[in-house]
TITINU-309902 format. One line per field, with one value per residue: residue in three letters; x, y, z of N, C-alpha, C in turn. Coordinates in Angstrom, 1 decimal, padded with zeros to 4 digits. Example, Ala and Ser with C-alpha at 12.3 -4.5 7.8 and 13.67 -1.06 7.14 Angstrom:
REM TITINU-309902
resn [Ala,Ser]
n.east [013.2,012.8]
n.north [-005.7,-002.2]
n.up [007.8,007.1]
ca.east [012.3,013.7]
ca.north [-004.5,-001.1]
ca.up [007.8,007.1]
c.east [013.2,012.9]
c.north [-003.3,000.0]
c.up [007.8,007.9]
END
This chain:
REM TITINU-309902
resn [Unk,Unk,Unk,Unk,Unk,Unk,Unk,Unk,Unk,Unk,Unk,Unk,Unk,Unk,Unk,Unk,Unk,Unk,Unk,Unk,Unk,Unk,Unk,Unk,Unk,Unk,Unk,Unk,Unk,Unk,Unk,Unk,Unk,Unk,Unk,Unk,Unk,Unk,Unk,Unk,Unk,Unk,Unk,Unk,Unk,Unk,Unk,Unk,Unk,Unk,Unk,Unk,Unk,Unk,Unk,Unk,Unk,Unk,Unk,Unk,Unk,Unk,Unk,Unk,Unk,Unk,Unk,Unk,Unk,Unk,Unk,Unk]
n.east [000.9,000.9,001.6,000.1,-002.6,-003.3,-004.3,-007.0,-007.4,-007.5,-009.6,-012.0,-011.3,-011.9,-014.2,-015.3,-015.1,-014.5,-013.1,-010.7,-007.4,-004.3,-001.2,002.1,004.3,007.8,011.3,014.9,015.3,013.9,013.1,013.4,013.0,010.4,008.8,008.1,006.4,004.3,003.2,002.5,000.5,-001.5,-001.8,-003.5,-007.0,-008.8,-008.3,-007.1,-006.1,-005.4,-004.5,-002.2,-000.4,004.1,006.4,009.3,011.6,014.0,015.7,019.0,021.8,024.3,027.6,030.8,031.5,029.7,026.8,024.0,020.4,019.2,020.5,020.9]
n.north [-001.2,002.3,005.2,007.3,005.9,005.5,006.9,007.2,004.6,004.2,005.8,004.6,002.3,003.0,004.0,001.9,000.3,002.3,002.7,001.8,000.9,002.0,-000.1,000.2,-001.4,-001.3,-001.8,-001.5,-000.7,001.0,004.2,007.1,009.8,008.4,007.2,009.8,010.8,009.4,009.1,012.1,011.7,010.4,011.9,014.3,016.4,015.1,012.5,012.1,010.2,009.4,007.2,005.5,003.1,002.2,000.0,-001.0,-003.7,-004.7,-006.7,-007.6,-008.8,-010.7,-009.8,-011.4,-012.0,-010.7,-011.0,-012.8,-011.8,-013.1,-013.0,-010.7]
n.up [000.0,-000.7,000.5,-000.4,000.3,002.3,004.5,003.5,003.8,006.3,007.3,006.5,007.9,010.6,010.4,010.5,012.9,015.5,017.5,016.7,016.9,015.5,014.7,014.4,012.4,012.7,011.3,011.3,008.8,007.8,006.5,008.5,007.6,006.3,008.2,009.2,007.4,007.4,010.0,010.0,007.8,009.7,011.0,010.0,009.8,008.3,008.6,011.1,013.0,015.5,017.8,017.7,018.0,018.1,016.9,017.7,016.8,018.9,019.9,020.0,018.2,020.4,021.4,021.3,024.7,025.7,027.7,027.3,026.7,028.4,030.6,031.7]
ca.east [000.0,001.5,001.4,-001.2,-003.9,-002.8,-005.3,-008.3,-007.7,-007.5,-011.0,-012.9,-011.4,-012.4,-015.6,-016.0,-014.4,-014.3,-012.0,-009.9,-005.9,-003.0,000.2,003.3,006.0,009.0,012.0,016.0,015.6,012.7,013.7,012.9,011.7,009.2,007.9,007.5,005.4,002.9,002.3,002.0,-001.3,-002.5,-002.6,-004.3,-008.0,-009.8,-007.8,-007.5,-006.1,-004.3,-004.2,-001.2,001.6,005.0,007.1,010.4,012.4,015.3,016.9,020.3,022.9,025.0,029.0,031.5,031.8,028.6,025.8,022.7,019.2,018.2,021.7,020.8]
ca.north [000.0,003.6,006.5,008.1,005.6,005.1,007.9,006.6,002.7,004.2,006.4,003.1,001.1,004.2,003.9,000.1,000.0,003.7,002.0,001.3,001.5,000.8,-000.8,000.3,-002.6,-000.9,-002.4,-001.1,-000.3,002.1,005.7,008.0,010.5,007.8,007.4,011.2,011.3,008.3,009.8,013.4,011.4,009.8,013.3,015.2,016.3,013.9,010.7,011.8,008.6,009.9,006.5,004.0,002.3,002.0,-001.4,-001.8,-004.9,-004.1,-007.5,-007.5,-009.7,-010.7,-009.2,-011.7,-011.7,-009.3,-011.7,-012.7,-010.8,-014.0,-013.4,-009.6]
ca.up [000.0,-001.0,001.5,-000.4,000.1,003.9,005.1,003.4,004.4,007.9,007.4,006.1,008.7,011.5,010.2,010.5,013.8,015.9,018.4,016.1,017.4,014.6,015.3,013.0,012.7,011.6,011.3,011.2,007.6,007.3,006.9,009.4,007.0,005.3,009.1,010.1,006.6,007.9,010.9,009.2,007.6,010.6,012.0,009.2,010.5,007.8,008.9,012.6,013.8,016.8,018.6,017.3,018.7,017.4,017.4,016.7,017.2,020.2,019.8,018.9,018.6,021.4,020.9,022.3,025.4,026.5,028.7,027.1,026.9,029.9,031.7,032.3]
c.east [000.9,000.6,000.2,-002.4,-004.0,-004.1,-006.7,-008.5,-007.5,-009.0,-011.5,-012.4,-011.8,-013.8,-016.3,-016.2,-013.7,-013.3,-010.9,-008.0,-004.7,-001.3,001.3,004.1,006.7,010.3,013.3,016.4,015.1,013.8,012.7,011.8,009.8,007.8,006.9,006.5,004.1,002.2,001.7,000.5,-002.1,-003.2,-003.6,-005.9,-008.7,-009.4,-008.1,-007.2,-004.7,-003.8,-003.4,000.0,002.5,005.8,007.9,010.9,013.7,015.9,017.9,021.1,023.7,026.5,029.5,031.8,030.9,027.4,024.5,021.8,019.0,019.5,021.3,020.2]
c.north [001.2,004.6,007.0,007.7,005.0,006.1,007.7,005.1,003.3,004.9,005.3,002.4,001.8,004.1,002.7,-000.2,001.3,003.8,001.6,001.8,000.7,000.9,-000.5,000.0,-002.1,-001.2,-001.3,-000.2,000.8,003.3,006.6,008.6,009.7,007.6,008.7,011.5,010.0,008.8,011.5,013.1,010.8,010.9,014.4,014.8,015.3,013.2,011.0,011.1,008.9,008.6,005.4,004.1,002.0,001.3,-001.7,-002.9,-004.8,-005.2,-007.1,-008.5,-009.4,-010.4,-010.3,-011.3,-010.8,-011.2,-011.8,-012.1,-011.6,-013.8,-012.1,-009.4]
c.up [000.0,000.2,001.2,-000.1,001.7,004.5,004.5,003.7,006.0,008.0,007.5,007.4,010.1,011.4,010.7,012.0,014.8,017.4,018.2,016.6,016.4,015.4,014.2,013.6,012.3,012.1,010.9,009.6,006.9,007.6,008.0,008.9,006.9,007.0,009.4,008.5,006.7,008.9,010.6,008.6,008.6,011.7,011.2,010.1,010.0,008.3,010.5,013.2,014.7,017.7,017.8,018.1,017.6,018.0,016.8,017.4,017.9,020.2,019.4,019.5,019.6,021.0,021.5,023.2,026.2,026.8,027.5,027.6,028.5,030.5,032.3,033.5]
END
């Protein structure tokens, strides 16, 4: 799905569902920018979708020599 049609699949699904809370997966690779212009439509007054969470993945590999995530 392209940016542009991100603010009317969030209307329709606002509509369906007025509870509606989204979740953006984003991963090491996304650009910043491409984020601060998703949420720039989820703030516009039509879309409006002020309630989402944002989830990136905080694993990382272990360095030689540093303790596992379960040793911490």
């Amino acid at each position: 799905m392209s940016l542009d049609q991100v603010g009317n699949t969030v209307v329709e699904e606002r509509i369906r569902n007025p509870r509606l809370m989204m979740v953006l997966l984003v991963d090491k690779k996304c650009q910043s920018g491409k984020m601060l212009d998703l949420t720039s439509i989820l703030q516009k007054k039509d879309v409006n979708m002020l309630r989402f969470s944002l989830v990136t993945n905080l694993k990382a590999e272990a360095k030689a020599g540093e303790p596992s995530e379960e040793g911490r």
